[in-house]
Structures are given as C-alpha cells and as structure tokens.
C-alpha positions in Angstrom: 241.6 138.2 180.9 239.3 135.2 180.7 236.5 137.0 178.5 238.0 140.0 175.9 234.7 140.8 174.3 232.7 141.0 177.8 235.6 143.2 178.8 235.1 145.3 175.6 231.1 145.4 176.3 231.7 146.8 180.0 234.3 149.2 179.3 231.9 150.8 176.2 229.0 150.7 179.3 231.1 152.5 182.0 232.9 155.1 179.9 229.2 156.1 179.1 228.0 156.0 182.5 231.3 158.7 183.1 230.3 161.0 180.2 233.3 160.1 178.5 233.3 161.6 174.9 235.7 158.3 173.7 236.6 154.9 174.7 239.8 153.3 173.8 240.2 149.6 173.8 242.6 146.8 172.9 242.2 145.8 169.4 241.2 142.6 168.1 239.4 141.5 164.6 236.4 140.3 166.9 236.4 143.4 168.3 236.1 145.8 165.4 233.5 143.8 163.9 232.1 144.5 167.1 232.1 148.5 167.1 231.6 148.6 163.1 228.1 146.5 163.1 227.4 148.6 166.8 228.1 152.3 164.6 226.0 151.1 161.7 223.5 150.7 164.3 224.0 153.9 165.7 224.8 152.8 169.5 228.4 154.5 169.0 229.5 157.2 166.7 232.9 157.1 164.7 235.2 153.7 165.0 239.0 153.5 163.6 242.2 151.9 164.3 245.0 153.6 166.1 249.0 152.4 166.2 251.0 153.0 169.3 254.7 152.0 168.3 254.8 149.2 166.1 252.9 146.3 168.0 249.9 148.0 170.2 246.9 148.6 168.3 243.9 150.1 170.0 240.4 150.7 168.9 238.8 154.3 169.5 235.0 154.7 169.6 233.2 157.9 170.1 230.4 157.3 172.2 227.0 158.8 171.3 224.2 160.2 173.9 220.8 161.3 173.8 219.4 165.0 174.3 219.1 164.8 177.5 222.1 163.6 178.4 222.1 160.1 179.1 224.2 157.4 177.2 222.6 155.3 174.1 224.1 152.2 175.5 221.8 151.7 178.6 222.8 148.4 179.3 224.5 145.3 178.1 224.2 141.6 178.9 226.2 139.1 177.8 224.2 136.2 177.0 227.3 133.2 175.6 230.5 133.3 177.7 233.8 131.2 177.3 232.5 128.6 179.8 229.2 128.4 177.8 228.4 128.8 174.5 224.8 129.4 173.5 223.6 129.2 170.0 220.1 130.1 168.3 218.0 129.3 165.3 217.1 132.2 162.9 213.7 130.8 163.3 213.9 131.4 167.3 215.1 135.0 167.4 212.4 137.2 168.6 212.5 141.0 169.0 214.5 142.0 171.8 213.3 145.2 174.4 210.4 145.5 171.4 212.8 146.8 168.7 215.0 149.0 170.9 217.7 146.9 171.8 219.3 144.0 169.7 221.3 140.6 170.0 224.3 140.4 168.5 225.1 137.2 166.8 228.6 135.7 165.4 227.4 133.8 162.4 229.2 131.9 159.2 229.4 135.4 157.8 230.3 137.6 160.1 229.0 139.6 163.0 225.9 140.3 162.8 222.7 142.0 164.5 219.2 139.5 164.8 217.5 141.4 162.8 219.8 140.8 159.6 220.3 136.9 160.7 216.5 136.7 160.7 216.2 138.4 156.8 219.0 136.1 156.1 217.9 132.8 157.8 221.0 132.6 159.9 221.4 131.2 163.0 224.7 131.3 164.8 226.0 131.9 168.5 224.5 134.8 170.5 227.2 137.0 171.8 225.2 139.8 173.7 222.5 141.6 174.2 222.1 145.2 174.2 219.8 148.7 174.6 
C-alpha cells in the first residue's frame, strides 16, 4: 500500500456509503490523530485502540449519520499524495464548502483542522479535504 492515510480516508467513505455502524482500520499514530481531530469535529463518533494478539493493533471508529439517513462524511478528496506534497500558508487558507467541510492540515504541532491553523498562524502540508 503506496498511500496508508488515503486508504484510511476511502475505507471511512465506503463503510458510510454501506450503512455500516463501525469501521475498523489498521492502526498507525498518523492515523489516530486522524480520527481524534475528525471526532472532535463531529464527522465520526467514538475512536479507541483495539489489540489483536500481541502485534496487530486496529483503530475502531463509529461512524455518525444524519436524520435522514445519509452519512456525515459525504465525500473526501485527497488534496497531498506520496508523489506530491502540497503545502499552504495560514494566510492562504480559505473556507472550504463555506464552513461545512474542512482541510486537514499536518502542521509543526500536530494534526490539525484549517480553521485552528488559521487562529494559530500555521501553515503546514494539506492532507485532505473533507464534507
């Protein structure tokens, strides 16, 4: 697998499109930064760590959907990939989808949503996008 957190975006995006109540996913530090900043921003529900022997480690989300049924997570686009890294400004974030959706941003202190970056002043590599 050439692009883990892409592959972590898609399977969050098609275990909503199923109406799947959970998603479980390999673990990874990256990862759970991912879910945590993605929960506090309430796109999924509950994230925590599960064991599976000694070595496997998995990640279980719950996934959240509206009232009438339909996933929060619409979409997702990956915006910086492995083969090309794109990085923004604080100054040059601008709202994306008008406030509904966000970018996600790996900064010098963590991950982080462009709305936090912007009150911060921190620029940093744009990892996705997503409503």
């Amino acid at each position: 697998m050439n692009d883990p957190i892409g592959d972590f975006l898609i399977r969050i995006k098609n275990a909503g499109a199923a109406g799947r109540s959970t998603v479980s996913v390999p673990f990874s530090k990256m990862k759970f930064a991912i879910a945590e900043l993605l929960s506090t921003k309430g796109f999924v529900g509950a994230v925590s760590k599960k064991t599976k022997g000694e070595t496997l480690k998995f990640l279980n989300m719950t996934l959240l959907y509206e009232k009438d049924g339909s996933p929060k997570i619409r979409d997702v686009k990956r915006i910086s990939k492995p083969s090309k890294r794109i990085y923004e400004k604080a100054k040059n974030l601008k709202k994306y989808r008008g406030g509904y959706g966000m970018h996600v941003l790996s900064t010098p202190k963590g991950i982080i949503a462009d709305i936090d970056a912007k009150k911060g002043n921190l620029g940093g590599e744009v990892l996705f996008n997503i409503w």
